[in-house]
N, C-alpha and C positions, 0 to 999 in steps of 0.2 A: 895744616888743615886741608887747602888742596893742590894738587901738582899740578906739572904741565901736560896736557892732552885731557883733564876735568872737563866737562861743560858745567855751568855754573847759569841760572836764571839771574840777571843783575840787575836791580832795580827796575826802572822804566823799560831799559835798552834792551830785557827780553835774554834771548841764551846766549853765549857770551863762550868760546874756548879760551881756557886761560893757554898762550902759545908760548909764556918766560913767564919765569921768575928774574927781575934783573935789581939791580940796586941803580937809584939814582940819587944826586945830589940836587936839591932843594934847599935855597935859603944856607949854603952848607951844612946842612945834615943830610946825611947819607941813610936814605933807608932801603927794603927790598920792597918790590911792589911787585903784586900779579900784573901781568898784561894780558888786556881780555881782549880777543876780537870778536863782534858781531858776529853771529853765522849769515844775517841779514845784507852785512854790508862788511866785505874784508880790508874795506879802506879805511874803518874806524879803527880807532885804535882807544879801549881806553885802560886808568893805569890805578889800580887800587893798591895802597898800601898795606902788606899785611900784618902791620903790628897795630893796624886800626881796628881793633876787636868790634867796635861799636858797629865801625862801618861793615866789615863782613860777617857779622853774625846777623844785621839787619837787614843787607842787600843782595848777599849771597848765599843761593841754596844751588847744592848739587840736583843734576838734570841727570844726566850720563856722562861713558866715559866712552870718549873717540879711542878705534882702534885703527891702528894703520893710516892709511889716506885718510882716515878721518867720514870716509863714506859707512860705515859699519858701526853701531853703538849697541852699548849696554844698558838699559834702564836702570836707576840706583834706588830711585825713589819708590819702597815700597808700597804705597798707595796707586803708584800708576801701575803695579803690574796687575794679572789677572788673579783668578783664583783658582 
């Protein structure tokens, strides 16, 4: 659903670049999660799972898409563009 260099609005925490896809182990199961970091704050780190449908269809919407350094974006969301 979405890759790494996405920005993503995530719940509370506001936009969010997802920077990996990685797998970790939990309780031993192994899943993949997004890792989101803050655009607000690059020390946050946080870790969504992505086979938790409930959780990223409820908390995650596409913002844009970082190009390069990450200084440069694409708007996705057709309601924010103009007419």
């Amino acid at each position: 659903m979405f890759t790494v260099g996405d920005a993503v609005v995530y719940g509370t925490q506001g936009v969010c670049r997802i920077s990996e896809i990685t797998e970790m182990t939990v309780a031993k199961v192994v899943r993949s999660y997004y890792v989101l970091v803050p655009v607000y704050s690059e020390k946050t780190t946080l870790y969504v799972p992505v086979d938790n449908e409930e959780v990223v269809k409820s908390r995650m919407r596409p913002v844009f898409r970082f190009y390069g350094s990450g200084r440069r974006a694409e708007v996705l969301c057709s309601d924010h563009r103009s007419a």
